[in-house]
ZALONU-84007 format. One record per residue (C-alpha): residue number from 1; residue in three letters; chain; y, x, z. Coordinates in steps of 0.25 Angstrom, whole numbers, plus 5000, padded with zeros to 4 digits. Last residue first. Layout:
! ZALONU-84007
(r NUM; 'ALA'; 'A'; (Y; X; Z));
...
//
This chain:
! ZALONU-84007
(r 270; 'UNK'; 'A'; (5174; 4899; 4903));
(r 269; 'UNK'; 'A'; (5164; 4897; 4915));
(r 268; 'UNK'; 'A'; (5156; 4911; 4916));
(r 267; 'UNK'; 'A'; (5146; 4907; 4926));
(r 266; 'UNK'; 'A'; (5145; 4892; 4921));
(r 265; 'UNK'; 'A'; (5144; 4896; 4908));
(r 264; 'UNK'; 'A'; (5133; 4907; 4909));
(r 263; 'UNK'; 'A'; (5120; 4900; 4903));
(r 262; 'UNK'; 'A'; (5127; 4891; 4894));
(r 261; 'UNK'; 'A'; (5136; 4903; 4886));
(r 260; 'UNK'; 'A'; (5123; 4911; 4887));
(r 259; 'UNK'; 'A'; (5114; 4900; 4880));
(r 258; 'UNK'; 'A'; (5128; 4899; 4870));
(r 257; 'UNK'; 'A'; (5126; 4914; 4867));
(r 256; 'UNK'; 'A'; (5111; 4912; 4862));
(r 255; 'UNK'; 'A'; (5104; 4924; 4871));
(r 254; 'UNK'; 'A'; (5099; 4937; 4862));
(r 253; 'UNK'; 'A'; (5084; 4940; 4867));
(r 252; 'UNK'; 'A'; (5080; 4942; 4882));
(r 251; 'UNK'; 'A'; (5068; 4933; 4883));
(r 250; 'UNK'; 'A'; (5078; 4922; 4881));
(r 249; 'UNK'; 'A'; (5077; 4914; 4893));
(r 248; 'UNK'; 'A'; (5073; 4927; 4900));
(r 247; 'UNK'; 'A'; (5087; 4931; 4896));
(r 246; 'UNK'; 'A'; (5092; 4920; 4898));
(r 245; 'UNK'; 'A'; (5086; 4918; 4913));
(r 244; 'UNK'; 'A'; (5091; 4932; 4916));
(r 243; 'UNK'; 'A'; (5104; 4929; 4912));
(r 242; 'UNK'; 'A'; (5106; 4915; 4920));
(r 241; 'UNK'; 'A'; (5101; 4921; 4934));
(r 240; 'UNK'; 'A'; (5110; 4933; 4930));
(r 239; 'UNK'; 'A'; (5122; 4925; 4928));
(r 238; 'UNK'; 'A'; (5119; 4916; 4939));
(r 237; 'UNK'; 'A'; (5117; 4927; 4949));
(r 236; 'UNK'; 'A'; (5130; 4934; 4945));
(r 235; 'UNK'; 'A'; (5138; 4919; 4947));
(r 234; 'UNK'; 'A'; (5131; 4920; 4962));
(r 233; 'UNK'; 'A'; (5136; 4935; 4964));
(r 232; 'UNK'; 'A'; (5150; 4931; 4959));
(r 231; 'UNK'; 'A'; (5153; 4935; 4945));
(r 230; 'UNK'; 'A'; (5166; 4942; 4938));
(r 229; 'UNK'; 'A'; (5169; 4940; 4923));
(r 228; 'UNK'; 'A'; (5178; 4950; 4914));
(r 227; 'UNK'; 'A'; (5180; 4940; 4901));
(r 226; 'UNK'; 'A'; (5171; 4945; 4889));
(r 225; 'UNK'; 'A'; (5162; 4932; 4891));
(r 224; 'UNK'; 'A'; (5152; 4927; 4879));
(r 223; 'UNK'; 'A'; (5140; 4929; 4890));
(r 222; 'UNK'; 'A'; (5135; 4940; 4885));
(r 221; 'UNK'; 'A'; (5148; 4947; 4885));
(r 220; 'UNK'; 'A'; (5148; 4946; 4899));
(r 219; 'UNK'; 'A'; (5134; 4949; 4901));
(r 218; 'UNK'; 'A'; (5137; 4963; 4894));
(r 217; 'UNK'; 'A'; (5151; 4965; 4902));
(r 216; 'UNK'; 'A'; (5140; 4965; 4915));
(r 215; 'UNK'; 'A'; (5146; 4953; 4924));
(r 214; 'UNK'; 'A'; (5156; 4957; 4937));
(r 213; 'UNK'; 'A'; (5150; 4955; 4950));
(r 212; 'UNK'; 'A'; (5159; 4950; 4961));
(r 211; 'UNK'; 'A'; (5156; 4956; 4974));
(r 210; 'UNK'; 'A'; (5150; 4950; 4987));
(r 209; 'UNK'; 'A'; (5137; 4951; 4982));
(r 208; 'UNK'; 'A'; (5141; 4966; 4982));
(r 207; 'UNK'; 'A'; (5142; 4967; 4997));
(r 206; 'UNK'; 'A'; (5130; 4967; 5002));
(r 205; 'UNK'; 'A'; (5126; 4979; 4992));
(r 204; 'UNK'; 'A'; (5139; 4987; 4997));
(r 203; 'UNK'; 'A'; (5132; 4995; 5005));
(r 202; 'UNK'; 'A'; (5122; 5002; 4995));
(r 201; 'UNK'; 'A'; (5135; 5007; 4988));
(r 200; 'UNK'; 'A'; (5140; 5005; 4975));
(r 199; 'UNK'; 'A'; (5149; 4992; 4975));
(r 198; 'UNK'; 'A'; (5156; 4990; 4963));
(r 197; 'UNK'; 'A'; (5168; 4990; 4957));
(r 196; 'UNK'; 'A'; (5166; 5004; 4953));
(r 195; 'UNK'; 'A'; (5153; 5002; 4943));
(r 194; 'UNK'; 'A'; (5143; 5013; 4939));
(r 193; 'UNK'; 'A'; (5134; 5012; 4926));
(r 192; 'UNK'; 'A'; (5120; 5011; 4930));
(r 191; 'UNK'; 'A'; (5110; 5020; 4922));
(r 190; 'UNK'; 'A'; (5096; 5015; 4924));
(r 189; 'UNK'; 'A'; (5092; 5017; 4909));
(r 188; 'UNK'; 'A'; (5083; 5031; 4910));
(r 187; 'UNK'; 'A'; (5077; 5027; 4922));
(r 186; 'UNK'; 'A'; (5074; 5014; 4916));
(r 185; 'UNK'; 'A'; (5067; 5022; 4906));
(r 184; 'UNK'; 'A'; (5059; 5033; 4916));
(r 183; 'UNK'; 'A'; (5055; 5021; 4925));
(r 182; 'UNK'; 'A'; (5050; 5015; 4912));
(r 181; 'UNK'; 'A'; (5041; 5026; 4908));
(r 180; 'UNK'; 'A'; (5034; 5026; 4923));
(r 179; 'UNK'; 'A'; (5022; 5017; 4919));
(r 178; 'UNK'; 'A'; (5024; 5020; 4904));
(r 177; 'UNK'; 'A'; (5020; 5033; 4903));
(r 176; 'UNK'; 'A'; (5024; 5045; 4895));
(r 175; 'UNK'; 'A'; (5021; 5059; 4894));
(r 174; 'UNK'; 'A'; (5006; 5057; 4897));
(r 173; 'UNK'; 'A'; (4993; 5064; 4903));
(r 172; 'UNK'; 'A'; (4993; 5056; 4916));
(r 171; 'UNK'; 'A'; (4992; 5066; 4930));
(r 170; 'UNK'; 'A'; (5005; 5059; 4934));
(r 169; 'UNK'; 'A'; (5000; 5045; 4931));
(r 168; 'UNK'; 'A'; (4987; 5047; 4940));
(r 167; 'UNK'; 'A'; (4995; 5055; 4950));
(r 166; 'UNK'; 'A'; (5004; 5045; 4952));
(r 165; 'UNK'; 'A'; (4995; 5035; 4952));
(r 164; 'UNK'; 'A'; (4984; 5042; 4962));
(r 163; 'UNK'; 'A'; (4995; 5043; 4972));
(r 162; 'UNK'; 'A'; (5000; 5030; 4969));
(r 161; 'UNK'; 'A'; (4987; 5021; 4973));
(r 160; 'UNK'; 'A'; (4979; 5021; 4960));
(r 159; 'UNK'; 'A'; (4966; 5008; 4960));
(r 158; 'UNK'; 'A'; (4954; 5011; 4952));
(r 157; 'UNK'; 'A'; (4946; 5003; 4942));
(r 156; 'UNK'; 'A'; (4942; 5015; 4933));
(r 155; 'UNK'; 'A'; (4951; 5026; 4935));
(r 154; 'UNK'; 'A'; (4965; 5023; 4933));
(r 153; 'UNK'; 'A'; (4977; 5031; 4926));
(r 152; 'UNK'; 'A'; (4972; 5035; 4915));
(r 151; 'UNK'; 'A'; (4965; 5022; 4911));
(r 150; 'UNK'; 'A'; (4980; 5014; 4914));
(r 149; 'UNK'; 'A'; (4985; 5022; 4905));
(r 148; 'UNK'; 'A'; (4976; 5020; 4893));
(r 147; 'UNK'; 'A'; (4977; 5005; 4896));
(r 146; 'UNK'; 'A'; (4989; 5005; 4894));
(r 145; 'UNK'; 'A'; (4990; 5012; 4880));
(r 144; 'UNK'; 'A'; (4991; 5027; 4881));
(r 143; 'UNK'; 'A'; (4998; 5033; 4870));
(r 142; 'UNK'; 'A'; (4993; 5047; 4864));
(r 141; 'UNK'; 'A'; (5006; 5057; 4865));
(r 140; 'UNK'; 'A'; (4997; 5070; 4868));
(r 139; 'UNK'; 'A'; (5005; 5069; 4882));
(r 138; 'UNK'; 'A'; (5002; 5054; 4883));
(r 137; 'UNK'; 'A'; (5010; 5041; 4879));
(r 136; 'UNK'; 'A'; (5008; 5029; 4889));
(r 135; 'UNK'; 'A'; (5008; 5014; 4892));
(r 134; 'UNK'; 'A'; (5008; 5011; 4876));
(r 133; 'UNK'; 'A'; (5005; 4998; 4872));
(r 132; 'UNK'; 'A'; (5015; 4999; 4860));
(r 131; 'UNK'; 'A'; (5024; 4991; 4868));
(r 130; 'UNK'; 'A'; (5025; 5001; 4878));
(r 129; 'UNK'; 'A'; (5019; 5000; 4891));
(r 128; 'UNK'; 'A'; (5025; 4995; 4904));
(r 127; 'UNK'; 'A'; (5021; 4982; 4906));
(r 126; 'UNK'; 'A'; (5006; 4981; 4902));
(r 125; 'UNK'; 'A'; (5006; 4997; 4910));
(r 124; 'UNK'; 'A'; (5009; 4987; 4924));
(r 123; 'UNK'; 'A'; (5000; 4977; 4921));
(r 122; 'UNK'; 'A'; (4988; 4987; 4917));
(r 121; 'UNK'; 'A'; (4992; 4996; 4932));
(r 120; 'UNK'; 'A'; (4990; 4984; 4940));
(r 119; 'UNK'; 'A'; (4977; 4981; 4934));
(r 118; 'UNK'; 'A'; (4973; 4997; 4934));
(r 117; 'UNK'; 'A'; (4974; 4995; 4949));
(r 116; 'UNK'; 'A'; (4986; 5001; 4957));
(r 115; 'UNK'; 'A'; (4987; 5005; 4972));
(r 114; 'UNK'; 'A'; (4995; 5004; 4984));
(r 113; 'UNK'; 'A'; (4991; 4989; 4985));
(r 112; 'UNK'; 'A'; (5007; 4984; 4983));
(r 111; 'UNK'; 'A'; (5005; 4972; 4974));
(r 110; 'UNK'; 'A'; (5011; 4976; 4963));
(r 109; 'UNK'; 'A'; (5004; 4989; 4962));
(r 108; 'UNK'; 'A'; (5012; 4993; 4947));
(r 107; 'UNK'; 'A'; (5024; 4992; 4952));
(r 106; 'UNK'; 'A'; (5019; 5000; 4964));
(r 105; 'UNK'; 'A'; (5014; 5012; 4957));
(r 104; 'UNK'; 'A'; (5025; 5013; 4946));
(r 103; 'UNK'; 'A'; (5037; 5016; 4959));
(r 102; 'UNK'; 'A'; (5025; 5025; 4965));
(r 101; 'UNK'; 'A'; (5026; 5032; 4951));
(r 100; 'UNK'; 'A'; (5042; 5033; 4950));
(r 99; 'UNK'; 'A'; (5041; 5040; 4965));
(r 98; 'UNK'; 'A'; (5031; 5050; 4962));
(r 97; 'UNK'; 'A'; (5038; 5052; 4948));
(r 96; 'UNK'; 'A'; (5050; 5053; 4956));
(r 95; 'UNK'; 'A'; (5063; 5043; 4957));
(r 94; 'UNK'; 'A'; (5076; 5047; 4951));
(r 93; 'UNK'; 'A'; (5079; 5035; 4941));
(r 92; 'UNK'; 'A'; (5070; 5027; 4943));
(r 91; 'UNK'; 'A'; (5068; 5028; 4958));
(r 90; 'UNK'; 'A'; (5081; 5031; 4959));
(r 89; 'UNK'; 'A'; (5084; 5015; 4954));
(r 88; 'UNK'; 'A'; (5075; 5011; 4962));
(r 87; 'UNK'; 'A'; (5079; 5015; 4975));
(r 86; 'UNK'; 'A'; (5090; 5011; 4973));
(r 85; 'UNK'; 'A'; (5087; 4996; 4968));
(r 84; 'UNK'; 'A'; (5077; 4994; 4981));
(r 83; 'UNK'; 'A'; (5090; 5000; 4991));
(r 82; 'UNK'; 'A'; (5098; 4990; 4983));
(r 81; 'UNK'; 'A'; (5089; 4978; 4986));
(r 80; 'UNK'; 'A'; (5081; 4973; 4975));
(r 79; 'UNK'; 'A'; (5077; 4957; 4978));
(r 78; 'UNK'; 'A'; (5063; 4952; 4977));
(r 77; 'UNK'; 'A'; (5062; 4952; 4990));
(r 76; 'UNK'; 'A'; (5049; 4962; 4989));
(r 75; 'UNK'; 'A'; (5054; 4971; 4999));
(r 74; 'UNK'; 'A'; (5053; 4983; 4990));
(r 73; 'UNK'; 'A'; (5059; 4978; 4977));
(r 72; 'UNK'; 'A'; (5057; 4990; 4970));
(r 71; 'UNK'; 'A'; (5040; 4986; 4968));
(r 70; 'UNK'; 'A'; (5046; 4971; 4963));
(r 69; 'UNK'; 'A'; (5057; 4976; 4955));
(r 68; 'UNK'; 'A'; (5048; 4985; 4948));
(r 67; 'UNK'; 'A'; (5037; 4974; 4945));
(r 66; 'UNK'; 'A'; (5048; 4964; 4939));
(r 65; 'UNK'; 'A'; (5053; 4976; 4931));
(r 64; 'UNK'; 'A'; (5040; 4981; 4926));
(r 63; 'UNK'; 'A'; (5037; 4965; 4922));
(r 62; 'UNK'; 'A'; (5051; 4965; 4915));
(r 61; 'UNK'; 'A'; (5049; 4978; 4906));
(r 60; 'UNK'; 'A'; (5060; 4985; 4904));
(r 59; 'UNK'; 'A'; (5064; 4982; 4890));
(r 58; 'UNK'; 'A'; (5079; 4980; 4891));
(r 57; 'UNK'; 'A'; (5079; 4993; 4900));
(r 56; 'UNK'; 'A'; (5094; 4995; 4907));
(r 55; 'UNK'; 'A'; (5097; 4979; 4907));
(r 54; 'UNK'; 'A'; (5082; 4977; 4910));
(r 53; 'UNK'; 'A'; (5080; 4985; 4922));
(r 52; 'UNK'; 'A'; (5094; 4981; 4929));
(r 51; 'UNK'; 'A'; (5096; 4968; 4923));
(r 50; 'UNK'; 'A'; (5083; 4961; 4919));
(r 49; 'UNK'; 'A'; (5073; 4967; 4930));
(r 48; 'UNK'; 'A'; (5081; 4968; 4942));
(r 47; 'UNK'; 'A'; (5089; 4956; 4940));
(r 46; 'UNK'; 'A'; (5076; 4948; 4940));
(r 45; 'UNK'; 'A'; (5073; 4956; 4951));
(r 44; 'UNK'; 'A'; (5084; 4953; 4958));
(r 43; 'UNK'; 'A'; (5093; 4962; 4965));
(r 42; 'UNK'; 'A'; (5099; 4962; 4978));
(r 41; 'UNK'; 'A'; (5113; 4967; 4983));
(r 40; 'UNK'; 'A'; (5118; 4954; 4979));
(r 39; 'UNK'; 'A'; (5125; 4957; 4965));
(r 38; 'UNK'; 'A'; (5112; 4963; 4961));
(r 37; 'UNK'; 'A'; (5115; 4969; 4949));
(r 36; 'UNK'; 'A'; (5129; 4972; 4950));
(r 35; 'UNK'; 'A'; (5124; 4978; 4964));
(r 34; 'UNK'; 'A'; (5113; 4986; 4959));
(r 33; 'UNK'; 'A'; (5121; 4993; 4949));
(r 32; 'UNK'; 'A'; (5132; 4996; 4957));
(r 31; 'UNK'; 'A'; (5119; 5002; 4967));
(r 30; 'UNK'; 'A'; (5115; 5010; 4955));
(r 29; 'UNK'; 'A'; (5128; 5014; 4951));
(r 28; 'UNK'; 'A'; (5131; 5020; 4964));
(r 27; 'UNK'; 'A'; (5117; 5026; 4967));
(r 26; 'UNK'; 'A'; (5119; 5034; 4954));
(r 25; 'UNK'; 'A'; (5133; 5039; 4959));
(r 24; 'UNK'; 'A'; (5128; 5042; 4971));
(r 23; 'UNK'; 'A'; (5117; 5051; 4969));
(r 22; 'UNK'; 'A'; (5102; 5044; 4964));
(r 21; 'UNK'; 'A'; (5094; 5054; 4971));
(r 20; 'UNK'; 'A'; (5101; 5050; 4983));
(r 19; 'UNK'; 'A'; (5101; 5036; 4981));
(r 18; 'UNK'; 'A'; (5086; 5034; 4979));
(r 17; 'UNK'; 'A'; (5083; 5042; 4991));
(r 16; 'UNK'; 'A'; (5093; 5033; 5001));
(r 15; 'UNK'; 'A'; (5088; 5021; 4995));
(r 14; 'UNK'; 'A'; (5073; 5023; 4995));
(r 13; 'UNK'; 'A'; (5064; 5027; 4984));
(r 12; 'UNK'; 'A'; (5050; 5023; 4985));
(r 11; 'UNK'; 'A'; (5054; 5012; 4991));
(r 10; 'UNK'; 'A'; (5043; 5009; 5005));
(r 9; 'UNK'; 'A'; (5035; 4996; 4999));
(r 8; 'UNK'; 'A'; (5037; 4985; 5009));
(r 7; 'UNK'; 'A'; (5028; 4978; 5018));
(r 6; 'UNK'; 'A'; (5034; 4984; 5031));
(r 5; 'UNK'; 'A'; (5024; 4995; 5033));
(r 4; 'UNK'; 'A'; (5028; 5001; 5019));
(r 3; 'UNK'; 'A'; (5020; 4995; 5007));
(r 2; 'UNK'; 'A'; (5015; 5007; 4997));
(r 1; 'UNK'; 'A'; (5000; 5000; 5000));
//
């Protein structure tokens, strides 16, 4: 089990590591970032998934991102709390190849046994290969389909715990690998732009729901409206409510302009 004695997972970077190998001016624009997104000073998953992971990579896949959030969100609330959000993001950004595995390791065991089966591991490679059906490309450059993979990495029937997966998937004759490939992408993409107005310290979370929050320039001008608007925390939360349900509405293609006109006219009355 990686549950602590209080029935919760112990993070596998904690706050005061993750903003010291982040430096101040990265933690600043990651916590501006968290608070434009939360606007409560917790973040949902659905906001989670489809404006921070999606907005950097449109093709993230959604399933990873539902079982990221779920293995970030320690106390299983639901809600991403900053010191969660933190962590993270160093994780990602600055975490080790120990640290990255164990991060892989308990999103593919869902339900916390300490260890994975080659069932868990089939769901999580059906989510993460290429579309080719490519889970990895070897050092002789051969392609390894999932179920290649999953072969090299178990023996038979037998369960890993997360010493004998990292040392299995370090020990594995390939340059590239799609069960840590995305953490290396969205590392890649997590670039957050800084913003004065803002609060940037971990203090100021309670606060910020407190703070008018401005819309992103990009869903003015998908609204029709190039008039600098202001939101209240309620008003945000009906604009994202409302964008997340067109966009699933839509499976993310072009949205008719007039569906958007009705969808956000009575937050943006004329």
């Amino acid at each position: 089990m990686w549950a602590s004695i209080l029935g919760y997972a112990e993070p596998i970077v904690r706050q005061s590591t993750a903003e010291s190998r982040l430096g101040e001016a990265e933690t600043r624009r990651a916590t501006q970032a968290f608070h434009r997104a939360s606007g409560h000073g917790q973040m949902t998953k659905q906001v989670f998934v489809f404006s921070v992971l999606r907005e950097m990579l449109p093709n993230f896949p959604t399933l990873v991102g539902d079982r990221l959030f779920a293995t970030i969100n320690i106390d299983g609330t639901g809600f991403l709390k900053y010191k969660e959000f933190i962590g993270f993001v160093a994780l990602i950004k600055k975490g080790t190849s120990r640290e990255q595995l164990k991060l892989v390791f308990r999103m593919v065991d869902s339900t916390e046994t300490g260890y994975v089966s080659r069932k868990d591991m089939r769901i999580m490679l059906a989510w993460v290969k290429q579309a080719n059906d490519v889970a990895a490309i070897a050092s002789d450059e051969s392609t390894w389909t999932p179920a290649t993979l999953e072969s090299k990495l178990f023996v038979k029937n037998e369960k890993l715990k997360l010493d004998t997966f990292r040392s299995r998937m370090a020990g594995l004759p390939c340059k590239q690998n799609a069960l840590v490939m995305w953490i290396d992408a969205l590392a890649e993409a997590m670039a957050f732009e800084e913003h004065l107005s803002l609060p940037n310290t971990p203090a100021s979370i309670s606060g910020a729901s407190r703070i008018p929050l401005s819309t992103a320039p990009s869903a003015i001008e998908s609204a029709g409206l190039r008039r600098g608007i202001s939101l209240t925390p309620e008003q945000l939360k009906t604009f994202e409510q409302e964008f997340h349900q067109l966009r699933d509405k839509f499976n993310h293609e072009a949205i008719p302009k007039d569906v958007i006109r009705d969808a956000f006219s009575p937050i943006f009355p004329r």
